[in-house]
Legacy VTK file of the C-alpha trace (Angstrom):
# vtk DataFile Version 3.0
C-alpha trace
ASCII
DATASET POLYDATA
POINTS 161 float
254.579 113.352 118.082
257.856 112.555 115.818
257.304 113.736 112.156
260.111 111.838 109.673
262.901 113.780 108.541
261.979 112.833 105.123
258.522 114.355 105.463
259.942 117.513 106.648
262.846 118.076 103.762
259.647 117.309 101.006
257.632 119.660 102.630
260.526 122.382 102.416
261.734 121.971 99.065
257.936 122.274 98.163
256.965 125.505 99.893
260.737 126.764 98.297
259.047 125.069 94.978
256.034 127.039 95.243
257.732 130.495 96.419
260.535 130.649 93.506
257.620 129.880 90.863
254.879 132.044 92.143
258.069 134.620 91.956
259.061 133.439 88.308
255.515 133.960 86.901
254.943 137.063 88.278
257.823 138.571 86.128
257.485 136.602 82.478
254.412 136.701 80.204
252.166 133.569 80.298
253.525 130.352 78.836
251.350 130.393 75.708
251.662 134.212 75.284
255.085 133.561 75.098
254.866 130.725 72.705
252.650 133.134 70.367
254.754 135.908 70.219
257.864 133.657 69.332
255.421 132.082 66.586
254.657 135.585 65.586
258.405 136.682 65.415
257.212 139.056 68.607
254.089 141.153 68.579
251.512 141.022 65.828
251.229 144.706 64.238
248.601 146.734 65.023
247.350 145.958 61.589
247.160 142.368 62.365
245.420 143.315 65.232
242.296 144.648 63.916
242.088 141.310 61.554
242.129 139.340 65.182
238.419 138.415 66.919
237.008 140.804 69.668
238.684 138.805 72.384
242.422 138.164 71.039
242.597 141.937 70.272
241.783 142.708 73.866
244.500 140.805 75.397
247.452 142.226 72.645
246.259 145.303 73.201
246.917 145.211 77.006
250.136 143.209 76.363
251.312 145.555 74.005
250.466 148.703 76.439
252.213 147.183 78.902
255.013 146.094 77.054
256.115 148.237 74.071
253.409 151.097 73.831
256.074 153.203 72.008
256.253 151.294 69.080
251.957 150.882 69.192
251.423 154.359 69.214
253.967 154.691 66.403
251.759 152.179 64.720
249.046 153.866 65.323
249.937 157.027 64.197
251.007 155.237 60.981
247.482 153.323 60.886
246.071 157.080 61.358
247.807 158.558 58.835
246.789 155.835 56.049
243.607 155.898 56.917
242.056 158.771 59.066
239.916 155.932 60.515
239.705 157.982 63.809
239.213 161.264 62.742
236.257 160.388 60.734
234.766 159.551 63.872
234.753 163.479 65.025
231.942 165.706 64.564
231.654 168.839 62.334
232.710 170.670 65.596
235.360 169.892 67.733
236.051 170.529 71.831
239.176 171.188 73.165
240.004 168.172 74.815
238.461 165.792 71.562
241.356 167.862 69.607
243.717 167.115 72.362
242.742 163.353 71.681
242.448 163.602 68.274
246.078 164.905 68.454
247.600 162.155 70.129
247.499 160.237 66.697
248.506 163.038 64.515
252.362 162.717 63.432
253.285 166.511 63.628
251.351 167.220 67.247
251.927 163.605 68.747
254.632 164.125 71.049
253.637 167.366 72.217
250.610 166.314 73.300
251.835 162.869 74.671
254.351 164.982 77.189
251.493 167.207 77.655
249.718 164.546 78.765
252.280 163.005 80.794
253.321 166.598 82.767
249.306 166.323 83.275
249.572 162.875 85.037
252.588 164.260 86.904
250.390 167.062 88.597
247.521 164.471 89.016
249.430 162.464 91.466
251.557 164.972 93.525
249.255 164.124 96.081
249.506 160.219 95.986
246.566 159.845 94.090
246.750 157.360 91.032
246.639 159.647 88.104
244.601 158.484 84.636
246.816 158.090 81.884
245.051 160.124 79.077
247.577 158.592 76.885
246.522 155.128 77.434
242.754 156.011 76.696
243.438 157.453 73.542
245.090 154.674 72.455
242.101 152.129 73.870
239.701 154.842 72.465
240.820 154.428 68.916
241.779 150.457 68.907
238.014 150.007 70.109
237.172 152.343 66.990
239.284 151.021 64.853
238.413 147.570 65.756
234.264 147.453 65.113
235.269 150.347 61.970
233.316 153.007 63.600
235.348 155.550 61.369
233.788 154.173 57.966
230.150 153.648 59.556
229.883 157.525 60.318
231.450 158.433 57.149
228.504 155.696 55.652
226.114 157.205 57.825
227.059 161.081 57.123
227.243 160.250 53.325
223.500 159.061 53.299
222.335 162.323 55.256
LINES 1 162
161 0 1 2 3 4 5 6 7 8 9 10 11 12 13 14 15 16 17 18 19 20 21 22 23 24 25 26 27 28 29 30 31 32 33 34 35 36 37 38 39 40 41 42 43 44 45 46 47 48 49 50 51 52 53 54 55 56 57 58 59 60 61 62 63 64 65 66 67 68 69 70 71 72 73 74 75 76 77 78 79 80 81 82 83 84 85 86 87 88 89 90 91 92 93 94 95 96 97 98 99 100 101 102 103 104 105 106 107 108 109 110 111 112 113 114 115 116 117 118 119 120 121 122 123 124 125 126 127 128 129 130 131 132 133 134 135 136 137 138 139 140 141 142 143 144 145 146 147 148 149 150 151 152 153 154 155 156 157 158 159 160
């Protein structure tokens, strides 16, 4: 059986085709991601990102964890200090490790607790296990909050007991 040349070279340069772009999209943010965040001069704030519906939050969120969680969490902490949105969520009496979470988004203890965390993740996966980020909840933990208000519906809700 003789197969054309010409069949062969387009079947080449489309498997090479498929490889280098499969490659290329693995690295770069999806097409219209990208196009929002250059309409959006970069990443919406984490202010913006309340205003945003359920579903568009969700997918910043993750972008932005993945992608410059430095400069959320310094949002955050800045959201948290103007408002005390996720502290009002807290009972009367606090655990340990609710302070320790609590602390992540408090601008004196932050970055104690964040390497605290981290040398915490360290010792989780010595042994090759994936470690949780504690870090990374805490900051899903209060965007969820944040997001539906929870903060202002306790304080509601403790103000009519």
């Amino acid at each position: 059986m003789y197969i054309p040349a010409w069949l062969l070279v387009i079947a080449i340069v489309a498997v090479a085709f498929y490889y280098f772009r499969k490659n290329k999209t693995a690295t770069e943010p999806h097409p219209l991601i990208k196009k929002v965040m250059e309409k959006n001069n970069g990443n919406p704030t984490y202010d913006q990102m309340l205003k945003m519906s359920e579903e568009d939050h969700k997918k910043w969120l993750i972008l932005r964890v993945e992608t410059d969680r430095e400069k959320l969490l310094s949002e955050m902490i800045d959201h948290e200090e103007r408002t005390r949105s996720f502290r009002k969520t807290a009972k009367k009496e606090i655990s340990g490790p609710e302070q320790a979470v609590l602390d992540v988004f408090d601008i004196d203890k932050s970055a104690r607790i964040v390497r605290t965390f981290g040398k915490i993740r360290e010792v989780l996966t010595e042994n090759e296990k994936e470690g949780i980020d504690l870090v990374e909840h805490a900051i899903f933990a209060k965007a969820a909050s944040d997001h539906v208000g929870l903060g202002e519906k306790m304080e509601k809700e403790r103000g009519n007991e």
